[in-house]
N, C-alpha and C positions, 0 to 999 in steps of 0.2 A: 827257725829264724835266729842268726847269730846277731848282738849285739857292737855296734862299730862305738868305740868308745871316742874317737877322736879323729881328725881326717890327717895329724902329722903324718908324715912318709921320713922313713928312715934313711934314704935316697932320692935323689930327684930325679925320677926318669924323662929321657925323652918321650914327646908323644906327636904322631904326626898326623895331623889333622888334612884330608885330602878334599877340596872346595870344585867340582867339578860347574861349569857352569855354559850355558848357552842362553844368549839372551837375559841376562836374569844381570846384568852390570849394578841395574838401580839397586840390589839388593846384597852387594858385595859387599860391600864395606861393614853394614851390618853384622854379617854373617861371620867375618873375618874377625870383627870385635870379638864375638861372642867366643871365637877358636880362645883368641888369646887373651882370655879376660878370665884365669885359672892361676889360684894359687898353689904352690910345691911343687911343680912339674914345672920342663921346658916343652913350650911348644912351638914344632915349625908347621907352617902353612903352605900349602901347595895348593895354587890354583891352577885348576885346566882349562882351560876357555877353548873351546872347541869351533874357534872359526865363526863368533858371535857377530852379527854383522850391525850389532846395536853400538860398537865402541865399548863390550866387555872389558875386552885386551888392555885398552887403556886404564879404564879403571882400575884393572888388578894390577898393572904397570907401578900405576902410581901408591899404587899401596905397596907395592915390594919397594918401591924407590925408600918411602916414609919409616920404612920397617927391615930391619934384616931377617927375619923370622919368617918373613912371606916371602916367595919367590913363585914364577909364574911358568908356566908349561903350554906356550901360545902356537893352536892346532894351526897350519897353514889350509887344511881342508877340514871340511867336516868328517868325525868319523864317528857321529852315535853314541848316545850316552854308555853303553859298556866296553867300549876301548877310551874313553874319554876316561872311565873310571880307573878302566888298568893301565893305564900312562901314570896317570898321578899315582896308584897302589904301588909302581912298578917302582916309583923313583922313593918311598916310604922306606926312611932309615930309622923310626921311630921304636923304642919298646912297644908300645901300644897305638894300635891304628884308629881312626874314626873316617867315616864319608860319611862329607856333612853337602848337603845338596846348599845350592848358590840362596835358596829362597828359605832357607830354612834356618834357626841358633840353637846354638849354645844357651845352658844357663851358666850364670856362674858358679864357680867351680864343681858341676857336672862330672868333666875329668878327673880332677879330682876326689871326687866321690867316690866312682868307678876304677881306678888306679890303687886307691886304701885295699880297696876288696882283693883287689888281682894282687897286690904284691903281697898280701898275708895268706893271698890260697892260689899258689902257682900252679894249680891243676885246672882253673877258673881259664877258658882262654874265651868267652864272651860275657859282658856284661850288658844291661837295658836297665832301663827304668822308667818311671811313667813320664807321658808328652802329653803338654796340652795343643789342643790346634783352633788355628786361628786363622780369621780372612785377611785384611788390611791390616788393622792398628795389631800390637804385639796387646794381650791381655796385660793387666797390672795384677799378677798372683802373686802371694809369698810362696819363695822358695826355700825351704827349710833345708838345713843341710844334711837332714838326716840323721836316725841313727841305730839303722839295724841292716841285714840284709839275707836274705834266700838264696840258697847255693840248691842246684839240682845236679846231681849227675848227666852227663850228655844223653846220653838213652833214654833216659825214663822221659826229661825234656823230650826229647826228638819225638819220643812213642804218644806224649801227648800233644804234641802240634799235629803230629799224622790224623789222629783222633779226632782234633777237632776241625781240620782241613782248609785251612788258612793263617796267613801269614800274621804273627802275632808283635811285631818290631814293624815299627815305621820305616824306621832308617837312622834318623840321625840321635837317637840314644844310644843305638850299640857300640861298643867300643869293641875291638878284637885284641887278643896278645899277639903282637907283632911277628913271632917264634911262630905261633899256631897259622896265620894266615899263611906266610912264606910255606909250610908246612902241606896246607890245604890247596894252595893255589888263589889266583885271581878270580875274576867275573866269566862265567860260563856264557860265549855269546849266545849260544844256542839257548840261552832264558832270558831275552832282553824280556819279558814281561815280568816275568818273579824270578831275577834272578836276586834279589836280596834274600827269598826265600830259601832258595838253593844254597845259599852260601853259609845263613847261619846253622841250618843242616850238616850239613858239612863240618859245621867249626864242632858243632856238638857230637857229633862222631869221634873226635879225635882227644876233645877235650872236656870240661864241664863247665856249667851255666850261670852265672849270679845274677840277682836281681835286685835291686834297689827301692824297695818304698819306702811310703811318709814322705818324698820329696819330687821334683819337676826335674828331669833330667834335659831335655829339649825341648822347643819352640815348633810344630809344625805347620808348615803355609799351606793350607787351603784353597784353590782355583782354580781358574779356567783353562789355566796355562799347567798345570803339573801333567807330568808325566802321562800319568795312567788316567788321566780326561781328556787331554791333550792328542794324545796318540793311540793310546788304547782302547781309552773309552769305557773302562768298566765302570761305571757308575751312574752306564746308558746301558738303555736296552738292548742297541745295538753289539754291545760288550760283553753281552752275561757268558755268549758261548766263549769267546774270546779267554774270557777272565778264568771261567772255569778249567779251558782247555791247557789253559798255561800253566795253573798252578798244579793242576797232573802232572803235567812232564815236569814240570819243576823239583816234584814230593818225588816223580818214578823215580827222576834221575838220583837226584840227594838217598833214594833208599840207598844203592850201592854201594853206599859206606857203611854201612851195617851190617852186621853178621843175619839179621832177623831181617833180613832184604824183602820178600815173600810176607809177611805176617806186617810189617808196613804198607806194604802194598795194598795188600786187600783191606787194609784201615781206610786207606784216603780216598780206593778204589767205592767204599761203600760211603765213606760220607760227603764227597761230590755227590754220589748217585741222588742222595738223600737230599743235599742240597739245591738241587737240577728239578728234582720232583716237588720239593717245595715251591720253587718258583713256578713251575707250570700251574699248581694247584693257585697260587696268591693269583694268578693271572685272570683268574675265573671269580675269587671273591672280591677283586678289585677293578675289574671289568676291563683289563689289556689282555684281552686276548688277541684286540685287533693287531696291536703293536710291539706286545712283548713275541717272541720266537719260541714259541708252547711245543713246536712238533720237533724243533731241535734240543729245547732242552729233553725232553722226553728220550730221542736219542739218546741221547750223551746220558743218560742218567743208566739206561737196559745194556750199553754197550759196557759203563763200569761195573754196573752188577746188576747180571742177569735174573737176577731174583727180587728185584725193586721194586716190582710189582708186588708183589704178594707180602713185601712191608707196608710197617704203619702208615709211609708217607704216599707210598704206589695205592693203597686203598685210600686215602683222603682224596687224593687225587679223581680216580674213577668217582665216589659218589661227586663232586662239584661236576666235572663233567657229564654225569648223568643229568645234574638237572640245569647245567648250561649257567651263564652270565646273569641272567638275569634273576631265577632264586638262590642260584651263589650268594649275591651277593646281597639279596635281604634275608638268608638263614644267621638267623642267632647264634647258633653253635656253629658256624665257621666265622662268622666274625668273632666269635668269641675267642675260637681256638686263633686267631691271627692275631688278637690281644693280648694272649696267651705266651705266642713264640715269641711276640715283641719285648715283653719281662723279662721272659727267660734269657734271651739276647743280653739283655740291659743287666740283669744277673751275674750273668759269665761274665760279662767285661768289668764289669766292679768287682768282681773277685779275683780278678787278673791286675787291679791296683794293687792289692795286698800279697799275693804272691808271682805274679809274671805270667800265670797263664789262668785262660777262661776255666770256669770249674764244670 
């Protein structure tokens, strides 16, 4: 952990903040605030409205009227949140890029936080730091501005995301170095489910990682309406294959940039599988079996690694099933152990406050 003694910049970079949005008008202006409510940087705003039939367009209208900083990118058809994305990445003349989603903020000066780091270590081409999340009202936290930060090499990052086999950036914390994106490319249509996954992959392939704690980097919105409830659903039953299946092709495709292509592989390949088998087993202590999709996780778990059986989670599995739903779920030592992975959960993410990834 290096020490940030001050957030001066010796330079004022540009930074281009990209606001893609559908539907989401009520919560523009907001979001817009929060772009450009950054000290020591310039910031422009680009919104995309993607053919919003709520009177987005106007909204954003009127805020590039208010502002010369915002300027608006008005879809005449719908085209889906990742060409939605790469329209506005496409028109990013910024040293440093952000996508910041329509329902989502800034804190203040976030950017700038993130910007100190990348212009003292021009080897940094992504930075994150912690997000609170929230339904309705925005929380009342202190935002402290910090003052240290974690640098990873891209690999050793990349090799423990593989590891622990999901997606560890929300979205609208990471900032990119502008050089590196152009570098990497846009949004891969082919992962509209994780393609933020894939991308920050990719940046750490090419570049290295900083991290930011002690402080709130972004704001994230919570509901019924986001993306992946919305449309994907992973946060339903209906979703788990869905979710899992995505973020596979998302980690297969991201290995490619790696020299160690194969040896990540079989990382994410084995902890889906582990994953997948977890959930058929909680199916059984929590009594969905009628609703959760037990024989296709089980697929998906033999298909990643054919040997997932004959691990810890393939045998936890068998005995719940041997004794079915109903002493599943009054055995002691599986509700135990399902008290158990809940901590350890709750663990890893507290210790991804303090360095950027689950331990």
């Amino acid at each position: 952990m290096q020490t940030l003694e001050h957030l001066a910049l010796a330079t004022r970079p540009l930074v281009t903040v990209v606001i893609p949005c559908y539907n989401y008008g009520h919560f523009l202006p907001a979001a817009v605030a929060s772009a450009l409510d950054q000290e020591g940087v310039d910031v422009e705003v680009i919104i995309v409205d993607d053919a919003s039939p709520d009177g987005s367009a106007e909204v954003a209208r009127g805020l590039a009227d208010r502002d010369s900083r915002v300027r608006l990118i008005a879809h005449a058809s719908n085209k889906r949140h990742i060409l939605t994305y790469n329209d506005g990445l496409a028109e990013a003349a910024g040293d440093y890029v952000i996508l910041l989603s329509a329902d989502d903020l800034l804190t203040k000066n976030s950017i700038t936080r993130a910007v100190a780091l990348m212009e003292r270590h021009p080897e940094v081409g992504l930075v994150y730091g912690p997000v609170v999340v929230f339904g309705e009202t925005v929380p009342e936290v202190e935002v402290p501005d910090g003052s240290a930060w974690v640098l990873w090499q891209g690999g050793d990052w990349a090799r423990r995301v593989f590891g622990f086999g999901a997606n560890v950036i929300r979205s609208p914390e990471a900032i990119v170095r502008g050089s590196v994106l152009r570098q990497v490319g846009l949004y891969d249509p082919d992962h509209p489910h994780a393609g933020d996954l894939q991308m920050w992959l990719r940046v750490a392939a090419v570049s290295d990682v900083g991290y930011l704690p002690g402080t709130v980097q972004a704001f994230y919105r919570q509901h019924d309406q986001n993306m992946h409830s919305s449309v994907f659903g992973s946060d339903q039953a209906r979703g788990m294959i869905t979710d899992l299946e995505h973020r596979l092709d998302a980690f297969t495709s991201a290995s490619k940039s790696f020299p160690n292509a194969q040896e990540l592989v079989t990382m994410i390949q084995h902890a889906e599988a582990v994953e997948a088998m977890d959930l058929a087993s909680r199916a059984y202590v929590w009594g969905l079996t009628g609703t959760w999709p037990v024989p296709e996780l089980l697929g998906f778990a033999r298909n990643c690694d054919p040997a997932i059986d004959r691990s810890r989670a393939g045998r936890a599995y068998r005995r719940r099933r041997r004794l079915g739903v109903r002493l599943s779920r009054r055995n002691p030592f599986f509700v135990a152990r399902e008290k158990m992975l809940t901590l350890r959960n709750s663990a890893a993410w507290r210790h991804a406050t303090e360095v950027g990834l689950p331990g």
